[in-house]
C-alpha positions as CSV (number, residue, x, y, z in Angstrom):
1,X,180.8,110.8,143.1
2,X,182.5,110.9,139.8
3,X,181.2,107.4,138.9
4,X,177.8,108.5,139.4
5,X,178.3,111.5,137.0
6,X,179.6,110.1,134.5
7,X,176.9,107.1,135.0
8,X,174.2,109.9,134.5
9,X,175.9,111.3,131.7
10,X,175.7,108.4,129.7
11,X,172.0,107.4,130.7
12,X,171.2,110.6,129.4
13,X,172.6,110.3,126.1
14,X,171.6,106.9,125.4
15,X,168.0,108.1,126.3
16,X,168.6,110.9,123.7
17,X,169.7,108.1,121.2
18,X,166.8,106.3,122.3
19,X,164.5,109.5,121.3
20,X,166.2,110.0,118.1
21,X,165.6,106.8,116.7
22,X,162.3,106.3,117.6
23,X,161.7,110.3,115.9
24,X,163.1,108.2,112.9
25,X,161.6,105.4,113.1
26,X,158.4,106.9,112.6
27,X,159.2,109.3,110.0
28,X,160.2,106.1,107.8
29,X,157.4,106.6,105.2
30,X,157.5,105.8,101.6
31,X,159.0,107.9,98.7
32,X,154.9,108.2,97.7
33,X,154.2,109.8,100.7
34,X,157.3,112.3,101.1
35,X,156.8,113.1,97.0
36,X,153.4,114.1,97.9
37,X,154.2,116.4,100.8
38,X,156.3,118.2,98.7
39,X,153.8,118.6,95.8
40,X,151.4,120.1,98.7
41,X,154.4,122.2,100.2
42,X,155.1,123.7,96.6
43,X,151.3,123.9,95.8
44,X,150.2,125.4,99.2
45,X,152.9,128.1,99.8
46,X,152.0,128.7,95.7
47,X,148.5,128.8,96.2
48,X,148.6,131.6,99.3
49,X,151.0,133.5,97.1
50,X,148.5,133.7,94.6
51,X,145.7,134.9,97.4
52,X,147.9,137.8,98.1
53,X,148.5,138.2,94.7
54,X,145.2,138.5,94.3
55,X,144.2,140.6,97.0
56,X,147.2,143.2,96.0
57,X,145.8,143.3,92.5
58,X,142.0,143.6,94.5
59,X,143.5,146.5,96.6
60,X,145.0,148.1,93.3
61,X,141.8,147.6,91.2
62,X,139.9,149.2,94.0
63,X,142.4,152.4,94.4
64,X,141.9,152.7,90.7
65,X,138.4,151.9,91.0
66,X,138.0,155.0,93.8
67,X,140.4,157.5,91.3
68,X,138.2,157.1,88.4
69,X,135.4,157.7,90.7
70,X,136.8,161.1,92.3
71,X,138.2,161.9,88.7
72,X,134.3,161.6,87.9
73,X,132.4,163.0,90.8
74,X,134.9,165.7,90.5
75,X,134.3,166.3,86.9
76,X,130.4,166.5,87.4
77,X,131.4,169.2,90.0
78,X,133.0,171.1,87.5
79,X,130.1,170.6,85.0
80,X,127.6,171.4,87.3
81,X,129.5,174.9,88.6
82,X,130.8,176.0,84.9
83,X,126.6,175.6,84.8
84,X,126.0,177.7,87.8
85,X,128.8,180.2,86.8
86,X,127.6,181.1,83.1
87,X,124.5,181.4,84.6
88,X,125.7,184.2,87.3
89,X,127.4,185.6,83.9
90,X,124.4,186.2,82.2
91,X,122.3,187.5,85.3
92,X,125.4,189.8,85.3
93,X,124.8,191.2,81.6
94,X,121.1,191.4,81.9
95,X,121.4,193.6,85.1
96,X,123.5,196.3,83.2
97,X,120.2,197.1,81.1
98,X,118.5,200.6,81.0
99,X,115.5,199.0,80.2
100,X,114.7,197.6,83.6
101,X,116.4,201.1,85.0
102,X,113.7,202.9,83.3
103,X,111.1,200.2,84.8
104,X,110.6,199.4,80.6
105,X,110.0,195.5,81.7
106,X,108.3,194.6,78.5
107,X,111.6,195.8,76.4
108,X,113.9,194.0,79.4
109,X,111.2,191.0,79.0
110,X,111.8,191.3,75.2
111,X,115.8,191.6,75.3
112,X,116.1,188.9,78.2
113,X,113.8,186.3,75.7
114,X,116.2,186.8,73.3
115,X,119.2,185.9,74.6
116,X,118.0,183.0,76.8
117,X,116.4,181.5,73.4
118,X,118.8,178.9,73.0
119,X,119.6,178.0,76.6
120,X,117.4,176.2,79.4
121,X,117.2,178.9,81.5
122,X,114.1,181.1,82.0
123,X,114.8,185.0,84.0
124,X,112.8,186.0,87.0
125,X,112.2,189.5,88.4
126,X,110.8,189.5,91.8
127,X,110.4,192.8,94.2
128,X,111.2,193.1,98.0
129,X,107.9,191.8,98.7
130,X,108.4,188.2,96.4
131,X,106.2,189.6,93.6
132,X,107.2,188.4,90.3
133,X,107.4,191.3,87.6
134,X,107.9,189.3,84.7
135,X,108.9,185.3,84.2
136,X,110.3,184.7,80.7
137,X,108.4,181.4,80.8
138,X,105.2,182.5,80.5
139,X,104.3,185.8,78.3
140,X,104.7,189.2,79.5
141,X,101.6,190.3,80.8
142,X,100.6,187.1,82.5
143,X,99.4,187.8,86.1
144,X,102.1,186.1,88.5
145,X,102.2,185.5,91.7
146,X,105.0,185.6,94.7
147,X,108.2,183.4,93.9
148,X,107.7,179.6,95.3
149,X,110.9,179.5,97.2
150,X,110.6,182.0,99.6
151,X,113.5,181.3,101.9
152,X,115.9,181.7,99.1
153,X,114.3,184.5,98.0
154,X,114.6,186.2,101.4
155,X,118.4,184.5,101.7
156,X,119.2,186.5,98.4
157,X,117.8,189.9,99.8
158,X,119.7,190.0,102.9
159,X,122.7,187.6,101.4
160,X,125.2,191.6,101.1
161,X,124.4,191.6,97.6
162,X,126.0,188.2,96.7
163,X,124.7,185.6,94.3
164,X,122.5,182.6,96.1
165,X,122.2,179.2,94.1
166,X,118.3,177.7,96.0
167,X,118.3,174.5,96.8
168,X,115.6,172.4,94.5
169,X,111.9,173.2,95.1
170,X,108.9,172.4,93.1
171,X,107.8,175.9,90.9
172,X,104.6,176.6,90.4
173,X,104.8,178.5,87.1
174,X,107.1,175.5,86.1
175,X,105.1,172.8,87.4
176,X,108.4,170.9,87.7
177,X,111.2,170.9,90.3
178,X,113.3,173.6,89.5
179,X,116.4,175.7,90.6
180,X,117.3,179.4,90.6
181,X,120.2,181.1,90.7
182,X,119.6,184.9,92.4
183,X,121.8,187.9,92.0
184,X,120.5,191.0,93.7
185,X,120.6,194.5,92.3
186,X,119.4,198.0,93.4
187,X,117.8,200.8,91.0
188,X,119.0,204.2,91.2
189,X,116.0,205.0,93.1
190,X,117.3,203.0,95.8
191,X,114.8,200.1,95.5
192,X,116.2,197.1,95.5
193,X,115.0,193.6,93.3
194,X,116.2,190.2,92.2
195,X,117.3,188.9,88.9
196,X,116.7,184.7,88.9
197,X,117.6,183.0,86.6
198,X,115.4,179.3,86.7
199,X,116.3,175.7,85.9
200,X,114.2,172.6,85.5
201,X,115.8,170.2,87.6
202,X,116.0,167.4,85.2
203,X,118.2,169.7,82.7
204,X,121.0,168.5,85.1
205,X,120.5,165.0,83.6
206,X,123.5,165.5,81.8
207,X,125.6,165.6,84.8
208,X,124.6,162.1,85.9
209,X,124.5,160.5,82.8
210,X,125.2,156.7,83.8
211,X,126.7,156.1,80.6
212,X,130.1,157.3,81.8
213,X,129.3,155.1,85.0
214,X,131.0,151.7,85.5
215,X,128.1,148.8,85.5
216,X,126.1,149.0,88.6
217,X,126.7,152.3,90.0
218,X,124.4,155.1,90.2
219,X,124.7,158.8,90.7
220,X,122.8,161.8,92.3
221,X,123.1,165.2,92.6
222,X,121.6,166.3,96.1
223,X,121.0,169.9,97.4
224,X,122.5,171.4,100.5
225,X,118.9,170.5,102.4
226,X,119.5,166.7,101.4
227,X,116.8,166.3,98.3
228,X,117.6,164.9,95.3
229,X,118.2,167.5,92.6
230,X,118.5,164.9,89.5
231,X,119.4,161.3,89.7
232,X,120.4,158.1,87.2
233,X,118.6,155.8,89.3
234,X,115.1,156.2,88.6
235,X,114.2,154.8,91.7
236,X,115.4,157.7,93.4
237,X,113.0,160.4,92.6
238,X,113.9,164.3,92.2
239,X,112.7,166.6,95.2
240,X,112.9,163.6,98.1
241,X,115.3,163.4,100.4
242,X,118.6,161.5,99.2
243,X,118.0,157.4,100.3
244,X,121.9,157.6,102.0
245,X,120.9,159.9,104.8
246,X,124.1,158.3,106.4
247,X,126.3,160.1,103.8
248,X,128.0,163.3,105.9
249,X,126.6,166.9,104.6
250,X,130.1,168.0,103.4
251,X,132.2,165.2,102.5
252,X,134.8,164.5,100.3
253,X,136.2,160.8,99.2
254,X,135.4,157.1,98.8
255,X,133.7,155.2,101.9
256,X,131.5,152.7,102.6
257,X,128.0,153.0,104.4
258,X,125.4,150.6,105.7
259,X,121.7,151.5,105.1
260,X,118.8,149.1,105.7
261,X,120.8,146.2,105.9
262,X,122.8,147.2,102.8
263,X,126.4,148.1,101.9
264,X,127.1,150.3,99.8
265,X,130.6,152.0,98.1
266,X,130.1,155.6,98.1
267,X,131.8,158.5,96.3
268,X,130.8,162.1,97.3
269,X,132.1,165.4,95.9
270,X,131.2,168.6,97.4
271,X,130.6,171.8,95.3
272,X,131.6,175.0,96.9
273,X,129.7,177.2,94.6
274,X,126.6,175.7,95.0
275,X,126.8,173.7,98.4
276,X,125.4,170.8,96.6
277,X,126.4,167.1,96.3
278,X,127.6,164.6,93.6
279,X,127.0,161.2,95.3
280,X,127.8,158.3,93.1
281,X,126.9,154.5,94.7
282,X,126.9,150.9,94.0
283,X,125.9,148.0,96.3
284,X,129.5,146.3,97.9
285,X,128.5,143.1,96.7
286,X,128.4,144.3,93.2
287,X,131.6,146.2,93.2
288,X,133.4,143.0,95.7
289,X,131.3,140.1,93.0
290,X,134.4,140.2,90.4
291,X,137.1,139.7,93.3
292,X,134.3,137.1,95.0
293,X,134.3,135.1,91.3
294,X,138.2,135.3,90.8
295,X,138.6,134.0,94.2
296,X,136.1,130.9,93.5
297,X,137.4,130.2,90.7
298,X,141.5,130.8,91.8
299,X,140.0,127.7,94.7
300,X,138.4,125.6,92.4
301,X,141.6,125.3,90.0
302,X,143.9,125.2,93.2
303,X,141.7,121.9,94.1
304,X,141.5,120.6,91.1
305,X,145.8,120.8,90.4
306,X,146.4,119.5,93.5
307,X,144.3,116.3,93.3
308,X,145.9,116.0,89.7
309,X,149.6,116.4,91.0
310,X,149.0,114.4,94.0
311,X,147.8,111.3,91.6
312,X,150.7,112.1,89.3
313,X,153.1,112.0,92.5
314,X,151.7,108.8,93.1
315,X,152.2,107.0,89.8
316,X,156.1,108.8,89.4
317,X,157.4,107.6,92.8
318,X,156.2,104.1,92.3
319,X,158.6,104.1,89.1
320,X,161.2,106.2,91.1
321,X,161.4,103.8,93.8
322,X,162.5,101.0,91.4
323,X,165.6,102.9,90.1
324,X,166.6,104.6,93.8
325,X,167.5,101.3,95.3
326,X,170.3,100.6,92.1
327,X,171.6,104.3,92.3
328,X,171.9,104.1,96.0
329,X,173.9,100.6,95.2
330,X,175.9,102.1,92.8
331,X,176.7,105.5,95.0
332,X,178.3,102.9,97.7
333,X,180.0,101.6,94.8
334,X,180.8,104.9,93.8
335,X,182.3,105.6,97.7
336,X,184.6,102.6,97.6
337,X,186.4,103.6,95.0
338,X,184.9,101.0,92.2
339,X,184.4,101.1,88.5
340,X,180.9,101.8,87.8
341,X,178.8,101.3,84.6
342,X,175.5,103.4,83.7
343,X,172.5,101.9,84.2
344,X,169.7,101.8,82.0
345,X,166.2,103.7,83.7
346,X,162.7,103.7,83.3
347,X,162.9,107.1,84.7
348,X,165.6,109.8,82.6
349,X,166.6,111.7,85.7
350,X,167.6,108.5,87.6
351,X,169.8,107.1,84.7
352,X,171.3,110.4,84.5
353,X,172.5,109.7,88.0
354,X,173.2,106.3,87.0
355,X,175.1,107.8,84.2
356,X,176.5,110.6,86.4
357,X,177.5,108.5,89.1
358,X,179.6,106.5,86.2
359,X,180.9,109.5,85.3
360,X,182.2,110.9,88.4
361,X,183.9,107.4,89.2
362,X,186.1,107.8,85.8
363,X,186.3,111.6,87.1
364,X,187.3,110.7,90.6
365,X,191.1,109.5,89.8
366,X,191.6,112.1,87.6
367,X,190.1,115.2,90.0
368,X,192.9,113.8,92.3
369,X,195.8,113.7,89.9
370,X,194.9,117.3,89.2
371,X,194.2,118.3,92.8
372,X,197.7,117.4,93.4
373,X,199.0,119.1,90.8
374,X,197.1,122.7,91.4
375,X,198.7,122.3,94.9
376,X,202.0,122.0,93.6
377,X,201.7,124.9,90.9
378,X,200.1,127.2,94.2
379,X,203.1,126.4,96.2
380,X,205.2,127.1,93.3
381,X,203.4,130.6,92.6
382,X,203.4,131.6,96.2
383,X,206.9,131.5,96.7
384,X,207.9,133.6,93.5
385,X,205.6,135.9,94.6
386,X,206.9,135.9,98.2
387,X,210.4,136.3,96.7
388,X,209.3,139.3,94.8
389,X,208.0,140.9,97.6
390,X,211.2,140.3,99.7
391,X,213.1,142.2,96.5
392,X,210.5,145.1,96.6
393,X,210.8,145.6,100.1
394,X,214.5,145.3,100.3
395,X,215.2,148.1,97.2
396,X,212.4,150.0,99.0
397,X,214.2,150.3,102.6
398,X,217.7,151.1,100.5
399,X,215.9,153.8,98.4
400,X,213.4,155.5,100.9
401,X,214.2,158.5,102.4
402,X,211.8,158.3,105.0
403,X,209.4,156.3,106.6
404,X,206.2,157.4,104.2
405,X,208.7,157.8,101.5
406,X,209.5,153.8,102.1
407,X,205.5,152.8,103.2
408,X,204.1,155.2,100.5
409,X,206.8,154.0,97.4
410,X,205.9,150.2,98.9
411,X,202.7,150.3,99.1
412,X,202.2,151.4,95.4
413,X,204.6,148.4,94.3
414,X,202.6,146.2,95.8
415,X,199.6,147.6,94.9
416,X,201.0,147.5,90.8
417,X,202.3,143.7,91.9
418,X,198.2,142.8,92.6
419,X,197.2,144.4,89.7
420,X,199.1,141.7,87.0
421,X,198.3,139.3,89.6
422,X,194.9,139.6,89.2
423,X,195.3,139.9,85.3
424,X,197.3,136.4,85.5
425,X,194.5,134.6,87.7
426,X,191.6,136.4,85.1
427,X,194.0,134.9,82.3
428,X,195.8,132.2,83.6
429,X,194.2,129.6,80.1
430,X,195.0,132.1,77.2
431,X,197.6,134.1,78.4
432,X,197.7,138.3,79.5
433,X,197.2,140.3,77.0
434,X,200.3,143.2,76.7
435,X,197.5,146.4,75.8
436,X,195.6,145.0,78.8
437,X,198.2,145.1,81.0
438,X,200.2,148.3,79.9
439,X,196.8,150.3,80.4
440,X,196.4,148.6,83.9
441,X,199.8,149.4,85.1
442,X,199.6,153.0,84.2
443,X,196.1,154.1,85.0
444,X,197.0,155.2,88.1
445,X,199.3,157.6,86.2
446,X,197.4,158.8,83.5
447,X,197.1,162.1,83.4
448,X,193.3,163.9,82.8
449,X,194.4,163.9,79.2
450,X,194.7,160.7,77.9
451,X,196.1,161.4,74.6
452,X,199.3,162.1,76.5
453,X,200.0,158.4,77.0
454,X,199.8,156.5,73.8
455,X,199.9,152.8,73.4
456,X,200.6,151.6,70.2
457,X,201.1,147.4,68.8
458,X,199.8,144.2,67.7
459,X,197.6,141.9,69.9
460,X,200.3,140.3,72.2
461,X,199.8,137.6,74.7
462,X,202.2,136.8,77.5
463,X,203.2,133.6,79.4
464,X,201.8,134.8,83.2
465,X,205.7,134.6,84.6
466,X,206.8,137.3,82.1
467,X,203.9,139.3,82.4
468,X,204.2,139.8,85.9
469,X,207.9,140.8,85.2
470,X,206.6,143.3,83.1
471,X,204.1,144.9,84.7
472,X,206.3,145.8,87.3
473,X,208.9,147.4,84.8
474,X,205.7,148.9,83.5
475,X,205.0,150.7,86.9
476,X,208.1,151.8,88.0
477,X,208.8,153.9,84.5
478,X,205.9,155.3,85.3
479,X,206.7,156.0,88.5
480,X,209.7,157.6,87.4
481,X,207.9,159.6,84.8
482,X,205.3,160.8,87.2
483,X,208.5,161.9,89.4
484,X,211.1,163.5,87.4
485,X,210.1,162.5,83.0
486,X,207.4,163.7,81.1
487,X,203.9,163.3,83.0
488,X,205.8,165.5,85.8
489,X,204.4,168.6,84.0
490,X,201.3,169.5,82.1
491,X,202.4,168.6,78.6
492,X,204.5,165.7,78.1
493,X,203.7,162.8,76.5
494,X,205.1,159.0,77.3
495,X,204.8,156.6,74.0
496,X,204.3,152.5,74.6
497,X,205.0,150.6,71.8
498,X,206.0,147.1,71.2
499,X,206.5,144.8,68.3
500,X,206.8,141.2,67.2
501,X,210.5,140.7,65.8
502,X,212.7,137.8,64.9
503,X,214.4,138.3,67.9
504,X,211.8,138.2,70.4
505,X,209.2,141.0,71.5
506,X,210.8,144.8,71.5
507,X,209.1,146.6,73.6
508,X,210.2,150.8,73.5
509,X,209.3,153.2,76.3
510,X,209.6,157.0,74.7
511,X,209.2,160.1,77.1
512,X,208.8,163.7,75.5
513,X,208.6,166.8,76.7
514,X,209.8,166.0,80.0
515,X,211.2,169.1,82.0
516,X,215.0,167.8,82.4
517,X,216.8,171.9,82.4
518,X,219.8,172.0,84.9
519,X,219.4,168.3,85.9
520,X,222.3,166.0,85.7
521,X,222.9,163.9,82.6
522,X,223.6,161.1,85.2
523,X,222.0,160.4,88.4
524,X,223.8,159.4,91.4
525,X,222.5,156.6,92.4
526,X,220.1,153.8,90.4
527,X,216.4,154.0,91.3
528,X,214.2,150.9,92.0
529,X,213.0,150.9,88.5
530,X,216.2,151.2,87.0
531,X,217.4,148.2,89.6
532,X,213.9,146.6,88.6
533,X,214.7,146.6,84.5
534,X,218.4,145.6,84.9
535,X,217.8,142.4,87.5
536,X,214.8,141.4,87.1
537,X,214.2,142.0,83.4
538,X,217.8,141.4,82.5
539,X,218.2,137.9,84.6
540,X,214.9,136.6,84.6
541,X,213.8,137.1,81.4
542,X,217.6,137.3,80.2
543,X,216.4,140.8,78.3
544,X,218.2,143.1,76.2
545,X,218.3,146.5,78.0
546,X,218.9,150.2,76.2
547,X,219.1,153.3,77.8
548,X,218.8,156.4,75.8
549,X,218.8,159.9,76.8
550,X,217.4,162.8,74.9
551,X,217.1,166.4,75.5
552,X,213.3,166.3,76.0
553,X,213.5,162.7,78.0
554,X,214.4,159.3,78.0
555,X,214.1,156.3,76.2
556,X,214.1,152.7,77.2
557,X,214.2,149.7,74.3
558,X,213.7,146.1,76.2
559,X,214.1,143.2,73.8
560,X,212.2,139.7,75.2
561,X,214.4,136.8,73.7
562,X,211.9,134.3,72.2
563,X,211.6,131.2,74.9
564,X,214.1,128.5,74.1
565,X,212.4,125.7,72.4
566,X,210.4,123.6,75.2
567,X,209.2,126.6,76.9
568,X,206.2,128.8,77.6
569,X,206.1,130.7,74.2
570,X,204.9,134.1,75.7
């Protein structure tokens, strides 16, 4: 039973085999064709990134497109009602008059001429039965008849004494298509009459100019019954009914609307005021023909590039396929472990390889001399660094008073211990500079005010070994500082300072102002630090150690011996 497992096992993987190669076999194709599949991957992907490109820039061109049109339609709104309102203003002024009080109409008919002489609007005085008393635009006396719009007029009688803006109607007196404006008003008799104040219809051209109008678009301004007021299309004629009868009768926005087979792009702006219309339009094909062209033409080029590159691809991998075969003889070379010489190309790129692969043979022997070495210098590293820990954690047990004293006091050291590590791998070519990492080991003591530690000396580098040395001596003065010297209170000041001298480096730690009142002048036991600047500075830098102490704090002078001729000069 086993047999015939294991029997099936391999059948099946041979068949797999089988599978694989055959998959291979038929994907062998020449460098021509793969060189050409990748010009169409990089043109294709390239060319429907452009398409979206294009249609984002479409879809941001159009939300421009429809802001410039609200910004419009809504400022023809606001031209049409400042209109409409300085119109209700005068109607306002010229109801306050005695004359028409006293039933004087020729001295109102008078007064009203004159201040209507340099504006398009003509006054109206109408009675409860439509009668016109006077019209300003014809002369007083004329014999008039009833008003022509007589549902507005009746609207305005019974409207509670609130202004009425008519819809557009054709006026006899005019002979044009006109518009009034009513405002009621009572006498003191108690009889009541209308003030109108009349518009031709085309004096609203300037609302619709199609100047400020972007190529192709039109715009109209329609009356609350539908008919065109005043339009920039000629076509569309005032008094009939708007062409759009599709367009809702309050709307507000950008849309689109069919009509007679047509699309249209439609902006409508509603005036509150008046309860007309701005409608501005253009046919969709006009406003979609520029995204239309750049997409015909963004085609066109996308054809035309790729029939270049794939041409090009043809002529380049007939010359690549000469050099491949000698770089793929020289990369065995190059595998075995033989001397290789550059090779000179038709193509640049390939005898760059050539030359590369050359290179990296020379490069080979010498990558492993160095590998080795790196290894030796980590192992070397990791086990000073491992015995420095063992020293940390053995003068932290002995000095901790507790547990967190001992995890708290350790994990700081080590903490201090990364820090010059991590200066020594940043600097591990040049050196660690001595500013650098004084201000690193005592950052995390530094008061708020920094001016109460002060660094002072010449640009200084150290060999790694010694630097790591003393950054530790670094962080355990200040440990001992932020403890019991001078940054344990608000106003002491710790000076750094260091110097080049014919003996070595001297390096002077000077605390002041430090609170030291009814302390002993000697401690009873040594503290890591002290341990830390005695052992490890004293035997494995073979330092010069003294220990001063003042009445406002204590002073440390540490003197580096130069390096003994043959070694690391720090």
């Amino acid at each position: 039973m086993t047999g015939v497992t294991e029997e099936g096992k391999r059948r099946a993987s041979d068949g797999l085999a089988a599978m694989v190669d055959r998959a291979r076999h038929r994907l062998t194709r020449p460098f021509s064709f793969y060189l050409t599949s990748l010009l169409l991957v990089a043109i294709v992907p390239a060319f429907i990134f452009s398409l979206v490109v294009l249609k984002r820039s479409v879809d941001a061109q159009e939300q421009v497109i429809t802001s410039l049109l609200q910004a419009s339609t809504g400022s023809v709104t606001r031209i049409v009602e400042r209109d409409i309102e300085g119109m209700l203003t005068t109607l306002k002024v010229l109801s306050t008059s005695r004359a028409i009080e006293d039933d004087n109409l020729q001295a109102f008919y008078e007064r009203a001429s004159t201040a209507l002489a340099q504006t398009d609007s003509y006054l109206i005085v109408m009675d409860r039965k439509h009668e016109q008393r006077l019209n300003t635009r014809v002369p007083f006396g004329t014999e008039l008849g009833k008003g022509s719009d007589a549902d507005s007029i009746e609207r305005a009688f019974t409207n509670s004494g609130a202004p009425l803006v008519s819809n557009v109607f054709f006026g006899k007196t005019a002979g044009k298509w006109v518009f009034n404006v009513y405002l009621p008003a009572k006498l003191s008799t108690g009889e009541e009459y209308l003030l109108a104040l009349t518009q031709n219809a085309e004096n609203m051209a300037k609302a619709v100019n199609r100047d400020t109008l972007s190529p192709g678009w039109n715009a109209a301004l329609v009356d609350g019954a539908g008919k065109v007021i005043i339009s920039s299309d000629a076509a569309v004629k005032a008094g009939e009914p708007f062409f759009l009868d599709k367009v809702p009768a309050i709307s507000i926005g950008v849309r689109n609307i069919k009509e007679n087979g047509t699309e249209y792009r439609v902006a409508t702006e509603f005036s509150v005021i008046t309860g007309w219309r701005i409608i501005a339009w253009a046919p969709r094909a006009i406003v979609d023909a520029p995204a239309v062209w750049s997409f015909l033409w963004l085609s066109l080029g996308g054809i035309i590039f790729a029939g270049i590159a794939i041409a090009g691809s043809l002529a380049i991998a007939r010359l690549l396929s000469q050099g491949v075969k000698l770089v793929a003889q020289d990369a065995r070379r190059l595998g075995a472990g033989e001397r290789i010489e550059p090779r000179p190309h038709m193509i640049a790129e390939v005898e760059q390889v050539s030359a590369a692969l050359a290179r990296a043979a020379a490069a080979r022997t010498k990558a492993e001399s160095e590998i080795r070495f790196l290894m030796r210098e980590v192992a070397h590293r990791s086990k000073n660094q491992l015995t420095v820990i063992q020293s940390m954690l053995n003068q932290s047990v002995y000095s901790a008073e507790s547990a967190a004293d001992f995890a708290d006091s350790f994990r700081k050291r080590i903490a201090g211990l990364a820090r010059s590590t991590d200066l020594m791998i940043a600097n591990a070519a040049q050196g660690v500079d001595f500013r650098e990492l004084a201000q690193n080991q005592l950052q995390p003591f530094t008061p708020d005010d920094p001016r109460r530690v002060i660094l002072s000396g010449p640009p200084l580098r150290l060999e790694t070994q010694i630097a790591q040395t003393l950054g530790m001596a670094l962080h355990e003065l200040a440990t001992n500082a932020t403890k019991y010297g001078a940054l344990a209170n608000t106003s002491g000041v710790v000076k750094l300072s260091w110097s080049l001298e014919d003996e070595g480096i001297a390096i002077r730690w000077r605390e002041e102002g430090a609170d030291l009142a009814g302390k002993p002048s000697d401690p009873i036991r040594k503290g890591f630090g002290t341990l830390v600047l005695e052992r490890m500075l004293g035997m494995a830098l073979n330092a010069g150690l003294e220990r001063m102490m003042h009445a406002d704090g204590i002073e440390w002078r540490i003197t580096v011996p130069r390096p003994a001729e043959g070694d690391d000069v720090p």
